[in-house]
TORDRENLUM-207344 format. One record per residue (C-alpha): residue in three letters; x, y, z. Coordinates in steps of 0.25 Angstrom, whole numbers, padded with zeros to 4 digits, always signed. Example, Ala and Ser with C-alpha at 12.3 -4.5 7.8 and 13.67 -1.06 7.14 Angstrom:
// residues 2
Ala+0049-0018+0031Ser+0055-0004+0029
END
This chain:
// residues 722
Unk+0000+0000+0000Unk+0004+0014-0001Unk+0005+0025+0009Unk+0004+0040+0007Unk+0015+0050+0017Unk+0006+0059+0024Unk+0015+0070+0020Unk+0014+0077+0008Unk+0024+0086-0002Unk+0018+0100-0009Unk+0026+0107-0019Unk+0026+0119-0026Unk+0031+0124-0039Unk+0030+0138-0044Unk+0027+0140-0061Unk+0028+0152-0070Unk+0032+0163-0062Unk+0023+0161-0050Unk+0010+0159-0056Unk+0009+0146-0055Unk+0011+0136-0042Unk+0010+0121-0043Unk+0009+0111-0030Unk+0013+0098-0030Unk+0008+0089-0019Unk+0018+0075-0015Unk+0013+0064-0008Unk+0022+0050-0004Unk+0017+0036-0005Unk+0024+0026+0002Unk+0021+0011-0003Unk+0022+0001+0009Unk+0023-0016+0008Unk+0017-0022+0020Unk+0017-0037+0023Unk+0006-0043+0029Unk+0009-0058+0036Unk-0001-0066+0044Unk+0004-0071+0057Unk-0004-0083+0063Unk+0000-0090+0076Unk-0007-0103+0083Unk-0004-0110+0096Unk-0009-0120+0106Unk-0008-0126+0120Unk-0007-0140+0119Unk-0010-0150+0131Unk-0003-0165+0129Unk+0000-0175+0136Unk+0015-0182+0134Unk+0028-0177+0129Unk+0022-0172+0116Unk+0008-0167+0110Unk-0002-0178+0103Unk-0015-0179+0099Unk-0022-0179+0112Unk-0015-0166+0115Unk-0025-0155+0120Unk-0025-0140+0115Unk-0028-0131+0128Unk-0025-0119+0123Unk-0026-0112+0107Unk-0030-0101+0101Unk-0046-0095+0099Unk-0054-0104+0090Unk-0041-0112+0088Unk-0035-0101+0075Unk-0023-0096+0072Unk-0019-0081+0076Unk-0016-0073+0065Unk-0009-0059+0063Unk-0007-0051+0051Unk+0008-0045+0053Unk+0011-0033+0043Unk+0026-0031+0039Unk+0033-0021+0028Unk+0042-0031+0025Unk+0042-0044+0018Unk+0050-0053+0029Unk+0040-0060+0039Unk+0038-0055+0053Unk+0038-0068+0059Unk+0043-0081+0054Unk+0035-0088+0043Unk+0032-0101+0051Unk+0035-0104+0068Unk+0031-0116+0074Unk+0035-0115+0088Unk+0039-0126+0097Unk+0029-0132+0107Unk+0031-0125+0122Unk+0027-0136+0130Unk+0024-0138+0147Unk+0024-0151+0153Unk+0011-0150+0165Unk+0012-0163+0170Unk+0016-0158+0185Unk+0004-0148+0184Unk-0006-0159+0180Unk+0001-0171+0189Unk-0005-0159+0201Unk-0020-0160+0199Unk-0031-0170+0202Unk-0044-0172+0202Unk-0051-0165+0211Unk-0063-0165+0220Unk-0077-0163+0218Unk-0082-0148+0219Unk-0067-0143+0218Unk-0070-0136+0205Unk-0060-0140+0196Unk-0055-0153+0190Unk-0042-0154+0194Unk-0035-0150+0209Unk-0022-0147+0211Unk-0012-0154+0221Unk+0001-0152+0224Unk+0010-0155+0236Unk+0023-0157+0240Unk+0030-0168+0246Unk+0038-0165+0259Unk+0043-0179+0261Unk+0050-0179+0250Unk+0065-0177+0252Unk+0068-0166+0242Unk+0057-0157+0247Unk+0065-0146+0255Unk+0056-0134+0256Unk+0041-0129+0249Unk+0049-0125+0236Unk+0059-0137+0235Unk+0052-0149+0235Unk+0050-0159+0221Unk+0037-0155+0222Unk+0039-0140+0220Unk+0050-0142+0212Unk+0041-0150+0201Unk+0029-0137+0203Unk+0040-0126+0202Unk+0047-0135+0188Unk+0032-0136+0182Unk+0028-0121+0185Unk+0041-0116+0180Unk+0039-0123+0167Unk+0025-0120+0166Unk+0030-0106+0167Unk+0040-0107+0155Unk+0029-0112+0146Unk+0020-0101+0149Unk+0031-0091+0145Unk+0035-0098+0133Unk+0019-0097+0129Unk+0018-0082+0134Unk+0030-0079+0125Unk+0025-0087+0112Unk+0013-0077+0113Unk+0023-0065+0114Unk+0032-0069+0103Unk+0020-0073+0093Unk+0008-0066+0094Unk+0014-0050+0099Unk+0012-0041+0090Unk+0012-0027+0092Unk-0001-0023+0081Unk-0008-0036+0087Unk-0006-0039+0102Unk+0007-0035+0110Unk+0009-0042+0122Unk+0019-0034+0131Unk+0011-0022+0128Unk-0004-0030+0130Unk-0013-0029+0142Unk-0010-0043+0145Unk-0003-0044+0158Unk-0003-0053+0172Unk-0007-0041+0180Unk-0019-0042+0188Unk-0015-0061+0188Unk-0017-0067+0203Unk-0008-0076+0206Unk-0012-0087+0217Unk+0002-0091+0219Unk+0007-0085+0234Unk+0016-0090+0245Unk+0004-0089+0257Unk+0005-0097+0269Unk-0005-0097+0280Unk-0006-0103+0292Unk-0017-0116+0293Unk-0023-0112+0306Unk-0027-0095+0302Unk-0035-0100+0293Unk-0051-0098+0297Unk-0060-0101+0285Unk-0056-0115+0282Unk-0068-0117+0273Unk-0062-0121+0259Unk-0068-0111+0246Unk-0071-0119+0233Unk-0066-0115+0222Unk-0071-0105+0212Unk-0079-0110+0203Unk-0080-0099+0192Unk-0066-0101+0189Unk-0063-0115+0181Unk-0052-0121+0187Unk-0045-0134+0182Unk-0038-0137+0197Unk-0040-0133+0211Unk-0032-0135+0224Unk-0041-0144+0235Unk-0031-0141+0246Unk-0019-0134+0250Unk-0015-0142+0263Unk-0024-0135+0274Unk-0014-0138+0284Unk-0002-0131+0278Unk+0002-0115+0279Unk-0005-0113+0263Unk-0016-0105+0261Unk-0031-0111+0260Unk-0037-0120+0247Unk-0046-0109+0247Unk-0037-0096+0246Unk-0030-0104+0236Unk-0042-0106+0231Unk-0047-0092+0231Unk-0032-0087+0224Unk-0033-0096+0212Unk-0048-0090+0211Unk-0041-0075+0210Unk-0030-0080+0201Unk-0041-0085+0191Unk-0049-0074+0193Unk-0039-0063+0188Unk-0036-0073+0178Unk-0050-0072+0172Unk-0050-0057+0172Unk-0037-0057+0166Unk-0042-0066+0156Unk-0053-0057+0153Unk-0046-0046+0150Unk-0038-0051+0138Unk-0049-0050+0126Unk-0048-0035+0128Unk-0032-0035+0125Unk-0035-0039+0111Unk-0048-0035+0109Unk-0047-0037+0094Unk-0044-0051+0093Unk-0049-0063+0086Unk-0050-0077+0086Unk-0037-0076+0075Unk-0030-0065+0081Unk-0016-0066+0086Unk-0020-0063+0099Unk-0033-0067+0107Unk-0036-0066+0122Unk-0033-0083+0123Unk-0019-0080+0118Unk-0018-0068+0131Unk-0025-0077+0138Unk-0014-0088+0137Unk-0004-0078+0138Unk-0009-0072+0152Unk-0012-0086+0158Unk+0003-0092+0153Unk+0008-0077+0159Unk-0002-0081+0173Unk+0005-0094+0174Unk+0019-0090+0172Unk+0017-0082+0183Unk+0010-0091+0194Unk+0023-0100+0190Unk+0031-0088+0196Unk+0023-0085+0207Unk+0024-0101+0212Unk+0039-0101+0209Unk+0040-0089+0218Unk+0031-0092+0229Unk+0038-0107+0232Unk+0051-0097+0233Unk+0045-0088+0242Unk+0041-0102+0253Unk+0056-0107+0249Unk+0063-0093+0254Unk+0053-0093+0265Unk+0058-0105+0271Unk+0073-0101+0268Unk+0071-0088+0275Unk+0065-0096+0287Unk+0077-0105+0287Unk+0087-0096+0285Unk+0081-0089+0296Unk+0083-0101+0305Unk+0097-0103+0302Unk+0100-0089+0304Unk+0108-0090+0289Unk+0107-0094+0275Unk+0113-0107+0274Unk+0124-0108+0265Unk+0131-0121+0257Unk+0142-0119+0267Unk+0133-0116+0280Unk+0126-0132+0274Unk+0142-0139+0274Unk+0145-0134+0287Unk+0135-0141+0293Unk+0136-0152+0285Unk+0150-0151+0291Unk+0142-0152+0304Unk+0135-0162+0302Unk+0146-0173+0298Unk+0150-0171+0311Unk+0139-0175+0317Unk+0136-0185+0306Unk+0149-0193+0304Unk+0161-0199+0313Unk+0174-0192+0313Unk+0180-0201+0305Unk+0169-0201+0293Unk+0168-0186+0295Unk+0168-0179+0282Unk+0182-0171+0282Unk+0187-0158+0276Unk+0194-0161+0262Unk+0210-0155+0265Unk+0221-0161+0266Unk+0236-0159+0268Unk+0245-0163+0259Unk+0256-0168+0267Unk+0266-0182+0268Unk+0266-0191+0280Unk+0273-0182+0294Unk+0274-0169+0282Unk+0269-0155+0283Unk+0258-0154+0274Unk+0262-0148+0261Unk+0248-0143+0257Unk+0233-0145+0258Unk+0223-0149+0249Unk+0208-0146+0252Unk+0194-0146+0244Unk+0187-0133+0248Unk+0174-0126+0247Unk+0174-0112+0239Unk+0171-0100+0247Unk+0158-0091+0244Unk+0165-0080+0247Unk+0157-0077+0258Unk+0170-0078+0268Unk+0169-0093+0267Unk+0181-0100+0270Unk+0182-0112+0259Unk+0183-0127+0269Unk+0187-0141+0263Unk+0174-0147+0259Unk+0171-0159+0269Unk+0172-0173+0263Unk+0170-0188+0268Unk+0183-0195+0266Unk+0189-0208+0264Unk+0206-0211+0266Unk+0211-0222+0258Unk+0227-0226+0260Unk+0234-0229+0251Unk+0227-0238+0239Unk+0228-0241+0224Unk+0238-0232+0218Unk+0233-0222+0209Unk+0237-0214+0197Unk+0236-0202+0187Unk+0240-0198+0175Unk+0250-0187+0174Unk+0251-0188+0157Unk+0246-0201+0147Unk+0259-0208+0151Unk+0262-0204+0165Unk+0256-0211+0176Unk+0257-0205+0189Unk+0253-0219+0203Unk+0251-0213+0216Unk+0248-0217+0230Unk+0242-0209+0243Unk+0230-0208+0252Unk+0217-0207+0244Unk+0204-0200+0251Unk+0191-0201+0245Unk+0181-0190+0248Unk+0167-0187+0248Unk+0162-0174+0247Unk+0147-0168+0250Unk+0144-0154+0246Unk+0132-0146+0249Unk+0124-0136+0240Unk+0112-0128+0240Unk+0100-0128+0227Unk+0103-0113+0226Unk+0118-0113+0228Unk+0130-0121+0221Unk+0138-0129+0230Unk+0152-0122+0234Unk+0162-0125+0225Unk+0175-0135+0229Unk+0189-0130+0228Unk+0203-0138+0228Unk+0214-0130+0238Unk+0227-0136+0239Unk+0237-0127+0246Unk+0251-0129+0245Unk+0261-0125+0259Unk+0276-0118+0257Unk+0287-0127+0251Unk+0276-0137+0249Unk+0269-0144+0236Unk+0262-0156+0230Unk+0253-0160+0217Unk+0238-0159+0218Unk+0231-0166+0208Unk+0215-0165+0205Unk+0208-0173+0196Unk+0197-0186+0197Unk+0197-0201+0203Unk+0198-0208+0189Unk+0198-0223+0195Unk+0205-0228+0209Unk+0217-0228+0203Unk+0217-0216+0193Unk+0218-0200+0196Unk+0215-0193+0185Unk+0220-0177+0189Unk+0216-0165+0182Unk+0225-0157+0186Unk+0238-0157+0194Unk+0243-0144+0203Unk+0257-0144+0212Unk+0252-0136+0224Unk+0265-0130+0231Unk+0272-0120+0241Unk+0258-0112+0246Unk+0250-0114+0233Unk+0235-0113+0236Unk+0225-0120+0226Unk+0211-0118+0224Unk+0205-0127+0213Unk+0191-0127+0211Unk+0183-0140+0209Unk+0172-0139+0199Unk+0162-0150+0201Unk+0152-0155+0192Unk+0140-0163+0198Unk+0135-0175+0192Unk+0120-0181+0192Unk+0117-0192+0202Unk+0115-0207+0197Unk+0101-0205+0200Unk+0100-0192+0191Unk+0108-0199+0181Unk+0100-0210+0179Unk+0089-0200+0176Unk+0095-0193+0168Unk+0099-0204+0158Unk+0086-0212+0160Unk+0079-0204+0146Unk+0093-0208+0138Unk+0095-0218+0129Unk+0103-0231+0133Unk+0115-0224+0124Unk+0113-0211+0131Unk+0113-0218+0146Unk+0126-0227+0143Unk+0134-0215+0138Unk+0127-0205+0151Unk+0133-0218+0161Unk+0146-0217+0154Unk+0148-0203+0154Unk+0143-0202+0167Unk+0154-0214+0173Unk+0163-0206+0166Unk+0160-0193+0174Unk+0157-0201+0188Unk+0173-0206+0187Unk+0177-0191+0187Unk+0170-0188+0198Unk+0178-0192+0209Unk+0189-0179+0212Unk+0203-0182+0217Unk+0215-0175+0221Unk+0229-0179+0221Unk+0241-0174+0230Unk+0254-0178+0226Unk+0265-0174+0237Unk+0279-0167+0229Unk+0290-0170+0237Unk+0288-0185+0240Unk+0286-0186+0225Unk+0301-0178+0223Unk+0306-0187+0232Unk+0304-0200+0224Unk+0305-0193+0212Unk+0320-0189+0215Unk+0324-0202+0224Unk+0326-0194+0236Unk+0323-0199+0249Unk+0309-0197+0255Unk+0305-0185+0263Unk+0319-0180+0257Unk+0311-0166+0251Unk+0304-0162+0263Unk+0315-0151+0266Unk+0320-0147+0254Unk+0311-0137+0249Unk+0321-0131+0240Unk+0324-0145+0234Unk+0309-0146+0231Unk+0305-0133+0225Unk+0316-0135+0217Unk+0313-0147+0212Unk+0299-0143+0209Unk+0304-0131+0199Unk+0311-0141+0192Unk+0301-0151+0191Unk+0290-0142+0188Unk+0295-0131+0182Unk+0307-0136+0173Unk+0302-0148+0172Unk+0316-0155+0174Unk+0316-0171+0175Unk+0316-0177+0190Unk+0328-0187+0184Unk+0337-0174+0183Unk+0333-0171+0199Unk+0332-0185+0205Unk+0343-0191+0214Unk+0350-0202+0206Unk+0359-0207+0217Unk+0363-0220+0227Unk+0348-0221+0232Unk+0354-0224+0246Unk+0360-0210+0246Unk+0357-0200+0259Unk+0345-0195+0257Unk+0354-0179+0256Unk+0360-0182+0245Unk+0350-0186+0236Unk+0344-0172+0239Unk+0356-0166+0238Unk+0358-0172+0225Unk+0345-0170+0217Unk+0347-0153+0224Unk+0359-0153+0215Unk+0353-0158+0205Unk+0340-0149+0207Unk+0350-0138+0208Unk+0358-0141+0195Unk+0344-0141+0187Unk+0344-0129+0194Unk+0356-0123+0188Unk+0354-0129+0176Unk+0341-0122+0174Unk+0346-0108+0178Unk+0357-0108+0168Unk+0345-0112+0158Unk+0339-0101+0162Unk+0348-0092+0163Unk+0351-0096+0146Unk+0336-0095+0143Unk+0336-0080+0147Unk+0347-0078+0141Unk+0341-0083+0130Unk+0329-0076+0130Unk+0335-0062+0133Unk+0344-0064+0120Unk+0331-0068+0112Unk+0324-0055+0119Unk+0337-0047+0116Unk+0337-0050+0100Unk+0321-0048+0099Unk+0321-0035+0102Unk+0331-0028+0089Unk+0331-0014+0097Unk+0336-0020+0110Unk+0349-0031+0106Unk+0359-0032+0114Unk+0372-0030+0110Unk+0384-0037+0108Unk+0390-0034+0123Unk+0378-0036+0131Unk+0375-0051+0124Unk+0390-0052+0128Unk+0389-0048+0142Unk+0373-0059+0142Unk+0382-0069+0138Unk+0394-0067+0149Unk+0384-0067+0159Unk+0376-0081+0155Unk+0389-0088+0153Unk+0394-0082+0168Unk+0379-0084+0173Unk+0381-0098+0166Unk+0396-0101+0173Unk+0391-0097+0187Unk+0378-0107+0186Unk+0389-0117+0182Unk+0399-0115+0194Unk+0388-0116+0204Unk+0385-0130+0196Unk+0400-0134+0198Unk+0398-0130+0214Unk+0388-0137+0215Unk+0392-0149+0208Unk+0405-0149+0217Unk+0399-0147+0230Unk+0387-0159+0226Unk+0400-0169+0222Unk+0407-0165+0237Unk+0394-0167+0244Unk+0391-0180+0240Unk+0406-0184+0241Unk+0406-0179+0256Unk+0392-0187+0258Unk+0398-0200+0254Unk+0408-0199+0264Unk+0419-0200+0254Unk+0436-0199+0258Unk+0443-0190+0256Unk+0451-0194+0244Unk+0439-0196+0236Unk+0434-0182+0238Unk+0449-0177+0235Unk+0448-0186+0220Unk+0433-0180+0219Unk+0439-0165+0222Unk+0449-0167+0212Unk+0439-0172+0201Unk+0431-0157+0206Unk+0442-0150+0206Unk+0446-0152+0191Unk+0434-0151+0185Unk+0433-0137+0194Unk+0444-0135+0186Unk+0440-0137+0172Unk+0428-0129+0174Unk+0436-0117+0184Unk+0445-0117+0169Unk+0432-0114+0160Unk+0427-0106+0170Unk+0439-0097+0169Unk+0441-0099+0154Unk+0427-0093+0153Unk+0428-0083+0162Unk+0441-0077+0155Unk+0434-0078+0141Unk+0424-0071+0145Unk+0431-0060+0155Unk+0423-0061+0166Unk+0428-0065+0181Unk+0418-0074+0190Unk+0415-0070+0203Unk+0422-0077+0213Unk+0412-0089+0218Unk+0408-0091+0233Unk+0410-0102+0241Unk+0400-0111+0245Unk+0404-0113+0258Unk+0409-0108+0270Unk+0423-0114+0270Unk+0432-0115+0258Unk+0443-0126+0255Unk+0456-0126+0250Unk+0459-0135+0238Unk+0472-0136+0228Unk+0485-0133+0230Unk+0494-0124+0225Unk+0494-0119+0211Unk+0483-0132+0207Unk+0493-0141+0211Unk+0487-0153+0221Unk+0485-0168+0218Unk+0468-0165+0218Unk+0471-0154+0208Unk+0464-0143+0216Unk+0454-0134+0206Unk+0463-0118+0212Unk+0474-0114+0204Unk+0486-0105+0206Unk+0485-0099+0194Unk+0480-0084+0194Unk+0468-0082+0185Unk+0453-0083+0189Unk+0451-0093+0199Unk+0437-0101+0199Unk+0435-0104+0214Unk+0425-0114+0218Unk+0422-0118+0234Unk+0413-0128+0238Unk+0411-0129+0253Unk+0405-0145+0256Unk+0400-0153+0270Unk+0410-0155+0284Unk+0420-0163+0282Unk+0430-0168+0293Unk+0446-0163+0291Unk+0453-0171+0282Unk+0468-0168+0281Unk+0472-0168+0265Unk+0487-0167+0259Unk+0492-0153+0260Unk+0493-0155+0243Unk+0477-0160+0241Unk+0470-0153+0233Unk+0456-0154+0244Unk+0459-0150+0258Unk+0446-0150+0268Unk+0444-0144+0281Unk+0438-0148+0293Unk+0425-0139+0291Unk+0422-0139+0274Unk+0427-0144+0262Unk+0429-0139+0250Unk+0434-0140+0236Unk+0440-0128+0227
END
């Protein structure tokens, strides 16, 4: 069709000169395509019995004259408003709990049907009014009821609102003015004065009625309950009433009749009496809590509930079957504990302080001998007391249980292994992680724990499956019962060292140097235990197998420094040619070199001390004579000798002079004769030059009287070798 603008153009021209005028009058049409579309809908409320609708189902609810609601949808565009074609899915409410709560009733009682329902106090999972099966079944129904009228109330607003035919948020059609009967009264039995019982209303249909409300029980009268379903039913009528004149201009095939705002207020009514029952049974149950609370003179709290459980076993068991705190000392036989290992409770960071949880336990000596896997091709057998324990935790339905935390703490100059992981079989550990817990180390691991279902909710659960389905859900579930069962591992260190290096048992109490020195290297550098261990006589005093592996452990040492010592070298002549602007120059790589080979030549005197004085101890140990050591000192003294020659050869070559060296004891010796001369061919010269001087002062030896020419003479107090 076309439209005309309601504004209009007037233009005026002038002719020959000024007697003649001509107007000229514009008007606009504008030519407008509209699309006209016929939007039908149809519903019904189906009653069946079964999982799925047949041919017996009964239709309660449909539209007027059972048609088809139609509007007519005018568009200025040629796609659809809506889709073409929607076949929504059925919305369905199982009603078998409401209908399971009439029966017949009696005669005169005005309805068909009455209503009874009750709950059962003997039942040991009834608790309060509001938890109870019973209650727990109404509450489920009446919360599912209330979804399915929402998903009906919003089908109504999706599909038939339209603004030019019916909109429902902007409508008349609202809950106010709806009684609802559902209140949280109590009354007491004996007040009552007028006992006579009122019929009920019979210009209402009803389908049930309520014969009795337990007359002997703080709830109000049959007959105010009674006389408040009367009122509810009432406004609901009046209500009712009211919605011809919403749509005063529908038909039977209109969108929007009075029996679809009808539906919609009813569903709206019901959602709310679910609210108001939901809230009403939460108003007895806080009630109750407010009283007991009130008793206890506080709220009771998961914590408040396991320390008189604590209580309790005391009262319950013997001392000897008397659930005991989880903590332990990590200690060997007549030791001082090392460290201490506990299971705790988290804090609620109320001020709590975390305890050891309390657990049944059962000591087994020791058994079988057990293992685990430290890679595919490395078994690792131990021994050791084994304690089973048993565990029972406590948790409210409104709170989660306190969560469970492994602390192991470590004292000064102290360490061990702790392993965590699962019981596999009796003879298999399977850790999950490994930790060394040393010198005042405090841990805090937190457990997370998963809870499984019982046998008997298992066997529920897998009771619908198929026989394929059960055999896999058995397996699965083997599989996750042999997981269940927590253990923790504690290796001690030291006694473990002790085998590991041959050296005599309760040999590494004392040496804590010795031990933390060991544990860099294992740990650290990783080095191999065979370049540590002692290698000796095995019926050697128990000193000098620690003694030896110390020399060992210091000669790795040494060895390592001087490594160092190279890769930083290393890595500041890499760092030094990286940067072009910043090379050194020809003098200062001189003068880096000169101090690593003098850095490297001091790290190798103190090896040669230490060599020396090692081969005189073990000498002076074995109580060797005297002409023994002299050959021995001899061999010493020459190879002194050679290297006292390359030392000064190097020295020389380079131009530098070494300081003079200390002494490492308190007395010195004389050794040599005159000018180099002596049979032992004693390592001073007369010759002037540099001299390289080196004293190493040994044990108490007795006087010994030596030929005036010898090349080793020994005092009464110390003996030494140049």
């Amino acid at each position: 069709y076309m439209r005309e603008s309601p504004t209009k153009h007037v233009r005026e021209s002038g002719g020959f000169m000024g007697f003649f005028t001509t107007k000229v009058e514009e008007r606009i049409f504008t030519t407008i395509t509209e699309w006209f579309w016929q939007f039908e809908s149809r519903y019904e409320v189906v009653a069946f019995h079964g999982a799925t609708p047949s041919d017996q189902a009964r239709v309660i609810v449909h539209r007027q004259g059972d048609t088809t609601g139609r509007h007519q949808i005018i568009t200025r565009s040629e796609a659809p408003p809506r889709p073409e074609v929607v076949v929504r899915p059925a919305c369905d409410l199982d009603i078998t709990w409401l209908l399971q709560r009439l029966a017949p009733a009696s005669a005169g009682a005005g309805a068909p049907f009455s209503v009874q329902f009750s709950i059962d106090r003997s039942n040991s999972k009834c608790c309060t009014p509001r938890r109870n099966p019973d209650v727990r079944k109404a509450i489920k129904f009446f919360r599912e009821m209330s979804s399915w009228f929402a998903k009906v109330i919003m089908y109504f607003s999706e599909t038939i609102s339209f603004p030019e035919a019916f909109d429902i948020g902007n409508s008349r059609l609202t809950l106010d003015g709806m009684f609802s009967p559902i209140l949280a009264l109590f009354e007491d039995p004996s007040s009552r004065t007028d006992t006579t019982p009122v019929p009920p209303p019979t210009d209402i249909p009803a389908l049930a009625v309520i014969d009795s409300l337990g007359e002997s029980q703080p709830l109000m009268s049959v007959s105010d309950a009674r006389a408040f379903l009367a009122e509810q039913a009432r406004s609901l009528s009046e209500k009712l009433a009211t919605l011809p004149s919403i749509v005063p201009r529908a038909t039977a095939s209109s969108l929007v009749t009075p029996r679809e705002l009808a539906l919609m207020l009813c569903a709206g009514h019901s959602v709310q009496l679910a609210t108001d029952l939901a809230h009403s049974l939460d108003y007895v149950e806080d009630l109750l809590r407010r009283g007991l609370v009130a008793a206890l003179g506080k709220v009771v709290t998961p914590a408040d509930l396991s320390a008189y459980m604590r209580f309790h076993n005391r009262k319950l068991f013997r001392a000897e079957f008397e659930p005991l705190p989880f903590c332990y000392s990590v200690r060997r036989v007549q030791h001082y504990p090392e460290g201490v290992i506990s299971i705790e409770t988290t804090g609620d960071g109320g001020g709590v302080i975390p305890e050891p949880v309390p657990s049944i336990v059962c000591r087994a000596a020791r058994g079988v001998p057990m293992q685990f896997a430290l890679d595919a091709a490395t078994r690792v057998t131990f021994h050791g007391d084994r304690y089973l324990h048993a565990v029972v935790r406590h948790q409210f339905s409104s709170e989660g249980s306190a969560g469970l935390v492994l602390a192991a703490r470590a004292r000064q100059f102290s360490s061990f292994v702790l392993l965590v992981g699962s019981i596999a079989s009796a003879t298999l550990f399977e850790p999950k992680a490994a930790l060394v817990i040393s010198n005042k180390d405090d841990l805090k691991l937190p457990l997370l724990l998963e809870t499984i279902p019982t046998p008997k909710e298992f066997r529920d659960a897998i009771e619908a499956l198929s026989p394929e389905q059960q055999r896999f859900a058995k397996a699965y579930r083997g599989m996750q019962l042999s997981a269940t069962l927590f253990g923790i591992c504690v290796l001690q260190i030291k006694p473990q060292l002790e085998k590991l290096l041959n050296l005599p048992h309760d040999s590494m109490t004392q040496e804590i140097q010795l031990t933390e020195d060991l544990m860099e290297l294992f740990v650290r550098f990783q080095i191999p235990s065979d370049q540590l261990k002692f290698d000796g006589a095995t019926h050697a005093a128990p000193q000098v197998k620690i003694d030896a592996v110390k020399a060992r452990v210091a000669a790795m040492q040494e060895m390592l420094q001087i490594k160092k010592v190279a890769e930083v070298a290393e890595v500041a002549q890499q760092a030094a040619y990286r940067i072009p602007m910043r090379r050194p120059t020809n003098k200062s790589l001189k003068n880096k070199r000169k101090q690593c080979k003098e850095e490297t030549i001091e790290l190798e005197i103190k090896r040669v001390k230490q060599t020396l004085s090692d081969q005189i101890d073990s000498v002076l140990c074995r109580g060797e004579k005297l002409e023994c050591l002299m050959e021995k000192s001899a061999d010493l003294a020459l190879s002194s000798k050679s290297f006292s020659r390359q030392a000064e050869s190097l020295v020389q070559n380079q131009c530098l002079m070494l300081p003079a060296i200390d002494s490492f004891g308190d007395c010195e010796g004389v050794a040599g004769g005159e000018g180099g001369g002596g049979g032992g061919g004693g390592a001073s010269s007369g010759a002037a030059g540099p001299a390289f001087t080196s004293t190493t002062t040994q044990n108490q030896l007795p006087s010994t009287t030596s030929p005036a020419n010898g090349s080793l003479t020994t005092t009464p107090t110390a003996a030494s070798t140049t």
